[in-house]
Structure formats: C-alpha cells, structure tokens
N, C-alpha and C positions, 0 to 999 in steps of 0.2 A: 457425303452429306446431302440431305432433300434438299428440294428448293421447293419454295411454294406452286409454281407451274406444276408441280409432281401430284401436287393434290387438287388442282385447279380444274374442274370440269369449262370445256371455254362458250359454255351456254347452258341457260336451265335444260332445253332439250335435252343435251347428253347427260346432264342427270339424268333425266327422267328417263332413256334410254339405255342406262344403265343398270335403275332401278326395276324396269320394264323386261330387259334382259334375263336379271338375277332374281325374278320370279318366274321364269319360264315353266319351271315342272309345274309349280304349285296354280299356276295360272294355264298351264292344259286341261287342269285335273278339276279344281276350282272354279278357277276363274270361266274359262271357256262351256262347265256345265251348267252353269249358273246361267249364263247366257241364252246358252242354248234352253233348258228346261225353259226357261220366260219365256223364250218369244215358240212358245210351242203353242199357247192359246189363254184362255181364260185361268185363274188360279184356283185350281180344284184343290179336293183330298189327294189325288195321284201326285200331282203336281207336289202338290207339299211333302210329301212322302219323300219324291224321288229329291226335293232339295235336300231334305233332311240326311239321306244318305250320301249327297255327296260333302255335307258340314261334315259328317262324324271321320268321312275317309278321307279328311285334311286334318285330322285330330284336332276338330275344331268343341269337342265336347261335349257330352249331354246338356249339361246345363243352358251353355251358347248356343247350344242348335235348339233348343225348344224354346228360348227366348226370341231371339231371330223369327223362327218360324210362326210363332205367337203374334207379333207385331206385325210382321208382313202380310199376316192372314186378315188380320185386323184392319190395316191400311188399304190392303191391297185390292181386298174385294171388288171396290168399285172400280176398279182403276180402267180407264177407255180405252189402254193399248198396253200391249206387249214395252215398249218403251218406259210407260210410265210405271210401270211393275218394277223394271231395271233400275228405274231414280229410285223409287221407293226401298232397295234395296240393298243401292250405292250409298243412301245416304244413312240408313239406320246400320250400316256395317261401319261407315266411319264415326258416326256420334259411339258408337262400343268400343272403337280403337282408339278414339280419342282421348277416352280416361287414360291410356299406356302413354300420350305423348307429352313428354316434358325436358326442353334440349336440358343439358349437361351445362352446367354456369360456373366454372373455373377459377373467374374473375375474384369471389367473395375471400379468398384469403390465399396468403402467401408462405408458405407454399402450401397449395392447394392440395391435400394426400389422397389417393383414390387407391384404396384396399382395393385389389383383385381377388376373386375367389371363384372357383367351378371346379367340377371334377376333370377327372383326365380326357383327351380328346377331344375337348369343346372347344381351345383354339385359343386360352388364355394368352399365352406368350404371343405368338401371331397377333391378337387383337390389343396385348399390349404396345407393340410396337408400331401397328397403323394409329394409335389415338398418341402416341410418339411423335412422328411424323404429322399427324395433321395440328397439333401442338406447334410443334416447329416450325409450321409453315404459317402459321399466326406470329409467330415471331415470340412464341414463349421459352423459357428457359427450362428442359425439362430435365429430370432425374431418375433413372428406373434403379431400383430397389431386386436385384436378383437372389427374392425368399424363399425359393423352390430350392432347396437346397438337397431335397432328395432325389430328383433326375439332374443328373451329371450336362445332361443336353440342353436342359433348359439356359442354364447361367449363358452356352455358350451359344446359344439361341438370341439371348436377349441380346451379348457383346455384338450377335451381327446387326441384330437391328439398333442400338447404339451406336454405331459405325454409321449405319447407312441414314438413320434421323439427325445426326450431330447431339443425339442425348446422351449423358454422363449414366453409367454404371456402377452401379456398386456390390462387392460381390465378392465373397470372404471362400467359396468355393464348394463342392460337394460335402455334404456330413455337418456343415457350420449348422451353429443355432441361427434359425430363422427371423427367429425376434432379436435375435441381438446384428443380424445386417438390416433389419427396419430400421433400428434403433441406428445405428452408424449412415443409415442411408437419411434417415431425416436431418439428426444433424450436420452433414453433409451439402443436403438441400437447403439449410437455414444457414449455411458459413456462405454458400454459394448465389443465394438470394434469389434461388429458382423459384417458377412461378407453380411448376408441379410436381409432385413425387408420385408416382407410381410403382407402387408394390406386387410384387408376384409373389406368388406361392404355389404352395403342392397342392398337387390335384387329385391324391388317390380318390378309392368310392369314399362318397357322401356316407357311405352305411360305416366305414372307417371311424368309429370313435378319437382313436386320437389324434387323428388330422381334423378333428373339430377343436382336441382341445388345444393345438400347435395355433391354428386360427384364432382360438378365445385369448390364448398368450400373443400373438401379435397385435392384435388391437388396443390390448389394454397398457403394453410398450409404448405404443405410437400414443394414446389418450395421456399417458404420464409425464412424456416430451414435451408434448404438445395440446394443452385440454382445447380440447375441440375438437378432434383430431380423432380418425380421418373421416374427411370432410363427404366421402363418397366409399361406398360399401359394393363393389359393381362385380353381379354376380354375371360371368359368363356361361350362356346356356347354347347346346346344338340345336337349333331347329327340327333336325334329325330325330332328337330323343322324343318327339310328340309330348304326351300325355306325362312324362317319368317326368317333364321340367316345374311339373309342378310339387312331385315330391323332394327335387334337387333344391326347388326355392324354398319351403319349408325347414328342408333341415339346417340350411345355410344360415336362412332368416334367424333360427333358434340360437346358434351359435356364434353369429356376427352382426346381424341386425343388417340385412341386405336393405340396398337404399334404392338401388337402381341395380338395371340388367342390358346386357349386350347379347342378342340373339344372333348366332355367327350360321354361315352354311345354309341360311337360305337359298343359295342358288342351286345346293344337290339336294333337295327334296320337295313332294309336293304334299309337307306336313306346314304351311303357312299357315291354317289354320289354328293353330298355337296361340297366336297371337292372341284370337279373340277367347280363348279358354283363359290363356291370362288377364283377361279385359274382366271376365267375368267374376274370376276371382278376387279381385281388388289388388293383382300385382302391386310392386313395384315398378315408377315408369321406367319403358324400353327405351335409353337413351341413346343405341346404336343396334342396326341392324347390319348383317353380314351379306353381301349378295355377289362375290365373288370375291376372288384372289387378290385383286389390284390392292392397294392402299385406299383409291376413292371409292374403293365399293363398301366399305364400312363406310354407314351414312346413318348420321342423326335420324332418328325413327321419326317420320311425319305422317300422321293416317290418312289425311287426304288422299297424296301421290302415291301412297300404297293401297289403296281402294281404288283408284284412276290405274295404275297400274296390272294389279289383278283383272278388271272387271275390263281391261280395254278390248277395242277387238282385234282379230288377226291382224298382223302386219302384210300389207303385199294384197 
C-alpha cells in the first residue's frame, strides 16, 4: 500500500526538476534551438524560417507554427536584445498552452467516475494506476473498474496496481461484458462510499468500429446508474504518436464525448510540441502529463513550469 511520502516531491524544486528532466529530448531539440536561433542576432526572414522548422520537427503543426511565428514577428521586431526576443517567446508559448490547463476537480461528486479511453500502447493502465496512487495519497477512497476485458494482462495489471495503491478492484475476468463490470464496479463504488471510480477499458485502433461501440455501451451503463455519470471522459494519448493524437481525439470525442486528456511518454520523445497543436485546436484540457516512470512524474499539466522548463538553459 502507498503512503503519501510515495508521491510527495520534498520541494517545488524537485518538481520542477523532474519535470525539467522528463522534457530532456524535447528540450535538446526544442527547447535548446529556440534558444540558440534567438540569441544568434536580430529577427530576420532566416531567423523565422529556421524557428519555424524546428516548431514543425516537435510536431508542433502548421497551424501553431505560423501563428507563433506571426506574433513573434510582429512583437518581436523591435525587441533591443537577444533576451528580450526569448521573453517575447516564453510568454506567447505559455498564453497557447494555457488554454490546455485546467487541473482535474474530483471533489464535485461521490463517487467521482473517470472513463479511461486510448488506444493500445499509450499507457492507459499505467496511468490508471499512478492517478490511483496519487488519489490515495490524498486520502481518497478509490475503486478501479478492470473493463479491458479483452487483454487477459490488463485486469492482472490493474490487480498489481491495486495491491500496490491500497485501491479496490473489480473485475469479472477475460471475455466478461465490459459494461456489465462498469455496471458492478459503480455499484460497488456507491455500497463502498468511494470518492472515485476509475474505469479502464480496451484499447484496440481508434479505426476499430466496434470498440467505439463497446465504449458508446459503457458510458451510457454508467449515465443510467448514475445520471451524471461519468463525471470525466480522460482520453489517454502517447506523446510519441505527434500529429496522429489529433485524429485519436477526434474519433474518441465522436464516440464518448472526451472531457479531458493525459499526455503519457513525454520523457522518450522530442515530439512536445504536441501540445501546442492541441492548444491550437481547441483541445480538450491536458489534465496530466507523463514525464517518466515513477508514479510523481505523472504531474497535473501547468504551462508555465512547462515553458520555464522547455526553454531553460543547460544545466552545469
């Protein structure tokens, strides 16, 4: 069973050091060109050019890199230094990522359900079980829901993070109806007085017709239990997939009305960029970011500390 010390960073620094960390590719590639291009001189055509190339090769997207590059060109004309080019570009990257931030609010009902959904490999189960754990280390009473019913590993995935959160499982086994362990898993959560349910499910491809409609039948289980229900749609995307996370939110959104998203795996790629192409497009807020392995590297998405992060300079 965690203990809150398990999730506890023992100062903002090592936050921030952690988050500083598990941007490292994206902030060689990113972060450190960006830099460097600035303090090269005056903001010409080149200049712009060569920023624009290093937006798109973080799959940061046509759209966000010609807006970016538009405003900067705009502000930045006059600017007296190399420094103040970098404010100028620190700050109009966090005002774009700041439409993505909005923490995750638990509190507003009992028990709180948060629908999982993603395709496979994006780290569903894993990131069910650190927002398990960081749950628990608040002192909430959680419930995971194991609706993946068609990998055999998942269920037996969740039991270890169950074990290791002190959160309750529920889980009818390989082949079961998926909606019908929602359905035993909420009422379960409502005998039990928990403060959250947490739903998994299968992950095959998004292009999978009927694992949208296994997904449209879990919700509307959970909505007839429980009207209101559930209270959070939180589509898990890889980092990794660049550009594809916006045809993953699309098709999800159509079939389950995604509320919010947990972008996992930011520490193995230097596609961070992403972010601001979901910024562009009116995402869904990013209510957890992934930036490495531990349980505290899944961290509430804040654009500030992720723009101070990306853009800081070498260490040493």
């Amino acid at each position: 069973m965690s203990s809150a010390n398990e999730l506890s960073d023992s100062d903002e620094l090592s936050a921030f050091h952690r988050l500083r960390r598990g941007l490292a590719r994206t902030r060689a590639g990113l972060g450190r060109g960006l830099r460097a291009l600035v303090g090269e001189g005056a903001l010409d055509e080149q200049m712009l050019e060569d920023l624009g190339d290093l937006l798109l090769s973080a799959d940061t997207g046509v759209e966000a890199s010609r807006s970016i590059l538009e405003e900067l060109e705009r502000r930045g004309r006059g600017a007296a230094s190399a420094g103040e080019v970098l404010q100028i570009l620190e700050e109009l990257l966090y005002r774009r990522l700041a439409a993505c931030e909005q923490p995750l609010d638990v509190s507003t009902a009992a028990p709180f359900v948060i629908l999982v959904v993603g395709v496979n490999g994006v780290g569903k189960t894993t990131t069910i079980g650190k927002l398990a754990m960081r749950f628990r280390a608040e002192g909430r009473e959680v419930v995971l829901a194991a609706a993946d019913t068609f990998r055999a590993a998942a269920s037996e995935q969740l039991l270890r993070w169950g074990e290791r959160s002190g959160a309750s499982v529920i889980s009818q086994g390989e082949g079961a109806d998926a909606a019908s362990v929602a359905h035993d898993a909420l009422q379960s959560a409502r005998a039990r007085g928990a403060d959250v349910l947490i739903v998994d499910t299968a992950g095959r491809q998004h292009t999978h017709h009927n694992l949208m409609e296994e997904l449209a039948k879990i919700r509307r289980v959970i909505e007839r239990l429980e009207p209101g229900a559930p209270h959070e749609v939180l589509l898990v995307v890889d980092a990794g997939n660049g550009q594809n996370v916006l045809s993953q939110l699309q098709r999800f959104g159509e079939a389950v009305g995604v509320t919010g998203m947990a972008m996992t795996k930011l520490d193995g790629t230097a596609k961070g960029g992403i972010l601001l192409a979901l910024a562009a497009h009116g995402a869904p807020p990013v209510r957890f970011i992934g930036v490495g392995e531990d349980p505290r590297d899944l961290r509430p998405f804040e654009a500030r500390g992720f723009v101070t992060a990306l853009l800081a300079e070498p260490e040493g």
